[in-house]
C-alpha positions as CSV (number, residue, x, y, z in Angstrom):
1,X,7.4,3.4,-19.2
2,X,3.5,3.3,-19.6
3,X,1.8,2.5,-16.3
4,X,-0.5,-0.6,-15.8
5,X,-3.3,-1.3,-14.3
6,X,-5.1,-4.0,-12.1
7,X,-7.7,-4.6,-9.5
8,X,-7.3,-7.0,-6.4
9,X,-9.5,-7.9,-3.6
10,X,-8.2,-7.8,-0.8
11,X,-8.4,-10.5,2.3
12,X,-10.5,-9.4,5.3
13,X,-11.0,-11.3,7.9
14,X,-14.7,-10.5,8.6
15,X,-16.6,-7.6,8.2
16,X,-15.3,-4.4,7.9
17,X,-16.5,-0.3,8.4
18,X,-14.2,1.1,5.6
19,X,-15.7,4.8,6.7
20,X,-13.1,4.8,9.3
21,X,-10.0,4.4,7.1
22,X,-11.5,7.1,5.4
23,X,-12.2,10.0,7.7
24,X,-9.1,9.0,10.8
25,X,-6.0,9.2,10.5
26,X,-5.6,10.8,6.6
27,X,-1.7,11.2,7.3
28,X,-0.4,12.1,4.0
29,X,0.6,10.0,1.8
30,X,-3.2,8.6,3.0
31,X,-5.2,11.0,0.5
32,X,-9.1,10.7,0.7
33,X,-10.6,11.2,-3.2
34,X,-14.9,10.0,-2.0
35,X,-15.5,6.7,-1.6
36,X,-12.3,5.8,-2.3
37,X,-8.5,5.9,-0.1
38,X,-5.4,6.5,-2.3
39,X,-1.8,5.6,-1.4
40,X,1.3,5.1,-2.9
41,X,4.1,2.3,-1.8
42,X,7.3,1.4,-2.2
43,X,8.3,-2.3,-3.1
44,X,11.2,-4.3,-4.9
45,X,15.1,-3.6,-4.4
46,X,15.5,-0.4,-3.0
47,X,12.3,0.3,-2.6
48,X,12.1,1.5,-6.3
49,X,9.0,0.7,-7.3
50,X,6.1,3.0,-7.1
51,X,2.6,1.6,-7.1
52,X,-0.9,4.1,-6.6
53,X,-3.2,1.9,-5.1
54,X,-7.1,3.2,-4.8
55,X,-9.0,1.1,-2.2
56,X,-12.5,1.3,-1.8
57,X,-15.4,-1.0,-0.1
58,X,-17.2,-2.6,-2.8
59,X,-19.1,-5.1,-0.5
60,X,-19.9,-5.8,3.7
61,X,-17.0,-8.0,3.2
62,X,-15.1,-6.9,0.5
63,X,-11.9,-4.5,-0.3
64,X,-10.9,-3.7,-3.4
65,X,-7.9,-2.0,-4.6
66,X,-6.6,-0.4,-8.6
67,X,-3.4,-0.8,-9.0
68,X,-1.5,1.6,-11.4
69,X,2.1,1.5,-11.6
70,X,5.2,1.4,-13.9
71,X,5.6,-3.0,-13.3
72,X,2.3,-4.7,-12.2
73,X,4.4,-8.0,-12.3
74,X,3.5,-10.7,-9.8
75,X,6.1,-9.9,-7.3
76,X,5.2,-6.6,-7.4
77,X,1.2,-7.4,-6.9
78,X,1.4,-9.9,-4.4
79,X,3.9,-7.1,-2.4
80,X,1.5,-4.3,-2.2
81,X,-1.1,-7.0,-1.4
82,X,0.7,-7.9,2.1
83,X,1.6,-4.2,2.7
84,X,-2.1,-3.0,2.2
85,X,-3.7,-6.1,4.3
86,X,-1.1,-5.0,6.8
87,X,-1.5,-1.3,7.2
88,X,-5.4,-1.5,6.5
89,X,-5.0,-4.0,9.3
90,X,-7.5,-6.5,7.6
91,X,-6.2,-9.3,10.2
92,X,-7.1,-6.8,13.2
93,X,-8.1,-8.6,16.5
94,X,-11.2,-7.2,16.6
95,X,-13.0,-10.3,18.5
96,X,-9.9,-10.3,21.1
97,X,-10.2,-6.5,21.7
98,X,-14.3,-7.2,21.8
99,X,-13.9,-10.0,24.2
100,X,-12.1,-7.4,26.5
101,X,-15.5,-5.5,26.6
102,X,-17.4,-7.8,28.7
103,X,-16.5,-5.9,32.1
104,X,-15.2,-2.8,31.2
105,X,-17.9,-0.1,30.1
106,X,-14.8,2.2,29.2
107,X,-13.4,0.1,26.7
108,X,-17.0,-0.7,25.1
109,X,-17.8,2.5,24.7
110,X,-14.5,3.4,22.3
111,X,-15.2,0.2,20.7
112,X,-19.0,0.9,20.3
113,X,-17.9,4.2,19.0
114,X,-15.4,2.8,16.2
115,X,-17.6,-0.1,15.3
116,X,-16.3,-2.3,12.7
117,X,-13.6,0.2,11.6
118,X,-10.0,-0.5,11.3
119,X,-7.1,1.9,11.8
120,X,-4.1,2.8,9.7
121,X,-0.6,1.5,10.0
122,X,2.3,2.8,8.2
123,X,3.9,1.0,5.4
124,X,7.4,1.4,6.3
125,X,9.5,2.0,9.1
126,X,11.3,5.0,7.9
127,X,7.9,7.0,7.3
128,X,6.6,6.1,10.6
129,X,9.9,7.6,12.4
130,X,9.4,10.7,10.7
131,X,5.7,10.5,11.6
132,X,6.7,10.0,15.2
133,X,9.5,12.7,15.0
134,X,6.6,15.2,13.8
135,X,4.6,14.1,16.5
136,X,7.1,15.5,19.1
137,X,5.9,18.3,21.4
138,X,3.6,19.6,19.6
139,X,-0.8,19.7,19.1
140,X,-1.5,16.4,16.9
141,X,-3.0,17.9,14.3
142,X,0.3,19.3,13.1
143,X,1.7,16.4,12.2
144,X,-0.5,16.4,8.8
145,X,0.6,19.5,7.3
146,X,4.2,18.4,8.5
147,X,4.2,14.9,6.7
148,X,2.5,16.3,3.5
149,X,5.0,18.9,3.2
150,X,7.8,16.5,3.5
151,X,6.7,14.5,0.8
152,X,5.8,17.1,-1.3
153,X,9.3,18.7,-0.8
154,X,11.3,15.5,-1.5
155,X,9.5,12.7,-2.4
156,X,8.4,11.6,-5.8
157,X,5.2,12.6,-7.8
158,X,3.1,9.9,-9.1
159,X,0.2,9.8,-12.2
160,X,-2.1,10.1,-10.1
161,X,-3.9,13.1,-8.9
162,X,-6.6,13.9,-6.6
163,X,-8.5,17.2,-6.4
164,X,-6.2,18.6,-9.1
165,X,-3.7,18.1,-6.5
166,X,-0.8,15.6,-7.5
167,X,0.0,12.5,-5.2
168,X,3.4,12.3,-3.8
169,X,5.3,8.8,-2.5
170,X,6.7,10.1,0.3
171,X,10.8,10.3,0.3
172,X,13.5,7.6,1.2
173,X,16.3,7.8,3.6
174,X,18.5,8.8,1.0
175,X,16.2,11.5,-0.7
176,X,15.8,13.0,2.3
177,X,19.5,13.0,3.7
178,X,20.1,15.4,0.5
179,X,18.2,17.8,2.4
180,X,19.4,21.0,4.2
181,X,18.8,21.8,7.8
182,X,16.9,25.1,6.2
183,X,15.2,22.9,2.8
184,X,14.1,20.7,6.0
185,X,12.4,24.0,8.2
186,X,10.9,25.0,5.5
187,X,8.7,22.1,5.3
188,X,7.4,24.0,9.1
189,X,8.7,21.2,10.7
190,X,10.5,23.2,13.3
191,X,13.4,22.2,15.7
192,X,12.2,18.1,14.4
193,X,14.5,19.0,11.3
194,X,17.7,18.1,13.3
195,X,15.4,14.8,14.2
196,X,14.7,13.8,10.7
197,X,18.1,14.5,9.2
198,X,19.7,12.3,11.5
199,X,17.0,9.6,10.9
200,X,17.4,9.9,7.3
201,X,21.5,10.0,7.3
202,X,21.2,7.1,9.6
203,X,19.5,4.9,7.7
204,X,20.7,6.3,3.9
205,X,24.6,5.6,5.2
206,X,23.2,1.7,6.4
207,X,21.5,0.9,3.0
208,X,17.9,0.7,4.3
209,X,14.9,-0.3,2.4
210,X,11.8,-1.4,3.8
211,X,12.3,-4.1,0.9
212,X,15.1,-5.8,3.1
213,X,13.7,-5.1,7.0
214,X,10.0,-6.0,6.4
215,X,10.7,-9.3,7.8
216,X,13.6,-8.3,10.6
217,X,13.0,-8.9,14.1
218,X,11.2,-6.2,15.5
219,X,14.0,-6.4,18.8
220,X,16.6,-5.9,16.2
221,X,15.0,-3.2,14.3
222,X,14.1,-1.4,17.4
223,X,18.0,-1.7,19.0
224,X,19.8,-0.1,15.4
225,X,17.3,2.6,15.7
226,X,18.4,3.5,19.6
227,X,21.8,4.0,17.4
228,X,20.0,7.1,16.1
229,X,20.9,10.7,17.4
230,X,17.8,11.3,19.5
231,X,15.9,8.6,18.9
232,X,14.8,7.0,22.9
233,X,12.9,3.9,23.4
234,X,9.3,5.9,23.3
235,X,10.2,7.0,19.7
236,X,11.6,3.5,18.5
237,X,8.7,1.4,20.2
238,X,6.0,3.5,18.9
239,X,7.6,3.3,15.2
240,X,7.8,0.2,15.1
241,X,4.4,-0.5,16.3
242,X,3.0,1.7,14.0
243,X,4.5,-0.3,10.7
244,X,4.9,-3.6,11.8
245,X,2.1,-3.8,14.1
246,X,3.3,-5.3,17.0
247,X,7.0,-5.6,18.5
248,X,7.4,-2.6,20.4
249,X,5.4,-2.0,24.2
250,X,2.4,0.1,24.4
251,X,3.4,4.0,23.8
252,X,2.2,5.7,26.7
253,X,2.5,9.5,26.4
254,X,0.6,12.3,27.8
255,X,-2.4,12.0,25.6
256,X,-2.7,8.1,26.4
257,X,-1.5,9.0,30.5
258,X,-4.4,11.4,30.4
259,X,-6.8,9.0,29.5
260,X,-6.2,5.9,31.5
261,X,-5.8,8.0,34.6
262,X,-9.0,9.6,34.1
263,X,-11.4,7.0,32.8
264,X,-9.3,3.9,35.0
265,X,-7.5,5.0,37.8
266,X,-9.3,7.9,38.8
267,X,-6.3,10.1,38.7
268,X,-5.7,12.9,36.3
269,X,-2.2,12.8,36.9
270,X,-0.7,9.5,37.6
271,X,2.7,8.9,36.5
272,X,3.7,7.7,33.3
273,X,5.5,4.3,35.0
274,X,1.9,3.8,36.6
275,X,0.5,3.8,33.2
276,X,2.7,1.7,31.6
277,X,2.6,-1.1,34.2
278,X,-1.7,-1.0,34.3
279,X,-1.9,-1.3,30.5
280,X,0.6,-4.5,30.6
281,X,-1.5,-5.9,33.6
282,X,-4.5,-4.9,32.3
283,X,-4.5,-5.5,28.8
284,X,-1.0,-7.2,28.1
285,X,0.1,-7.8,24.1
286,X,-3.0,-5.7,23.1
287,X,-1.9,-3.2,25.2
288,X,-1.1,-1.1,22.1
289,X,-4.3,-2.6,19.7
290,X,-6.6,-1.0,23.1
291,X,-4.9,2.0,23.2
292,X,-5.7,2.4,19.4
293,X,-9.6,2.5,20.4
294,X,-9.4,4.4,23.3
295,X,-7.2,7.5,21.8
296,X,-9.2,7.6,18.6
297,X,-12.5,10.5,19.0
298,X,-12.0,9.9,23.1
299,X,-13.5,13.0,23.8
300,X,-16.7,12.4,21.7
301,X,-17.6,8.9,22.9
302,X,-16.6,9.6,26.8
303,X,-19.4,12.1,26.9
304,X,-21.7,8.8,26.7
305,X,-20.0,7.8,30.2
306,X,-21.6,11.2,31.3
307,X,-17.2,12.5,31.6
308,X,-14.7,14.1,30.4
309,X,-10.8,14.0,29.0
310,X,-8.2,16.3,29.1
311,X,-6.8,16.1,25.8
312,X,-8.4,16.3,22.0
313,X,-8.0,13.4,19.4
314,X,-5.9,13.9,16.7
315,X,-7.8,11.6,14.8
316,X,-9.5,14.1,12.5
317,X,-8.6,17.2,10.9
């Protein structure tokens, strides 16, 4: 089938710093080409349905995003609509997280830093397990190489191409459950493989599809993946908050323990349960929305506190 095109705006919900969608955070299948952020999604029954979309600022206030796929039909539009406004986070609670600033020179400073820039979210849940499975034990950076290769190895090519390079959807449960523990390694994803099968065989053998859990109960979707070999609550609570948005705690791990130690409680080594419970005191449902701003670049915008962190953002490679 030919593809189609079309071109949507997209809602934001005042004005918005695109530059930071483009430079942070390029986890493949987020590809940069300019001005302009590519991504291919997944919508309809099964998750079928591959559309390219190419977003790219077009006013202070304005997104705009081509469409190509095989069935621009309306269902189809209006679906990659919601997922982009979602993972561009276009309804982000910028004036809530801003409002937070007032007495707290830490948190103005990450958010003076980031300005009117937005992060990324994944679009589905399965992606973002295996972006948290990546993530485990190892230096940040990793996790880009690991994600592309993934994709590259089982997902499906698309029309488009950036760079020369073609653009890869990354893979389903069930394409990826037809791997082999050493198709898996070679990807240079290490001892995660184990991780990522079980994710994938877990999910393929329950019939996922983002199509059908987009609108579950985060508390549900968060209990059936506990039922996953080696999947804890840090791993299930930080995928979910990074597709859905919210639903899960804040993820506090040794980057984020690092930082709120340092810059708020004056210890470089506090315990992770003394974390946890300062960020729900502190900051409560943002908790994870604040966190976003003060893990991003931390150690470039600290040094205008005259400090330092411990740790290196991931944010850029």
């Amino acid at each position: 089938m030919t593809d189609q095109t079309t071109v949507i705006e997209l809602p934001v919900n005042g004005h918005v710093d695109f530059t930071h969608a483009l430079e942070t955070y390029l986890i493949y299948p987020w590809v940069r080409d300019g001005k302009d952020l590519v991504r291919p999604m997944r919508t309809g029954a099964g998750d079928a349905t591959i559309t390219t979309a190419r977003i790219r600022q077009t006013a202070p206030t304005t997104l705009t995003a081509t469409l190509t796929g095989p069935d621009l039909d309306t269902a189809t539009v209006a679906a990659v609509n919601e997922t982009l406004t979602r993972c561009l986070q276009l309804d982000y609670p910028y004036d809530q997280v801003q409002a937070l600033t007032a007495d707290d020179p830490v948190l103005a400073a990450a958010v003076a830093h980031r300005g009117l820039g937005r992060g990324k979210l994944y679009p589905d849940i399965f992606e973002a397990l295996c972006g948290v499975i990546c993530a485990q034990r190892t230096n940040f950076a990793r996790i880009y190489a690991m994600m592309r290769n993934l994709a590259h190895a089982f997902g499906v090519p698309t029309a488009t191409t950036v760079d020369d390079a073609g653009v890869y959807a990354f893979p389903t449960p069930a394409q990826l459950a037809q791997a082999s523990d050493e198709q898996l390694r070679a990807c240079k994803v290490g001892f995660r493989a184990k991780g990522l099968a079980a994710a994938a065989a877990t999910l393929a053998e329950a019939g996922y599809s983002w199509h059908e859990w987009r609108h579950r109960p985060t508390a549900e979707v968060i209990t059936d993946l506990l039922q996953i070999k080696g999947v804890g609550p840090y791993t299930a609570n930080l995928a979910v908050n990074l597709s859905y948005g919210t639903g899960g705690h804040a993820h506090v791990d040794t980057y984020v323990v690092d930082v709120i130690g340092r810059l708020y409680l004056d210890d470089p080594n506090p315990t992770p349960e003394t974390v946890t419970a300062f960020i729900a005191d502190r900051w409560g449902d943002l908790g994870e929305t604040v966190l976003d701003f003060l893990t991003t670049d931390t150690e470039t915008w600290v040094a205008q506190l005259g400090t330092q962190v411990g740790v290196k953002s991931g944010a850029r490679v």
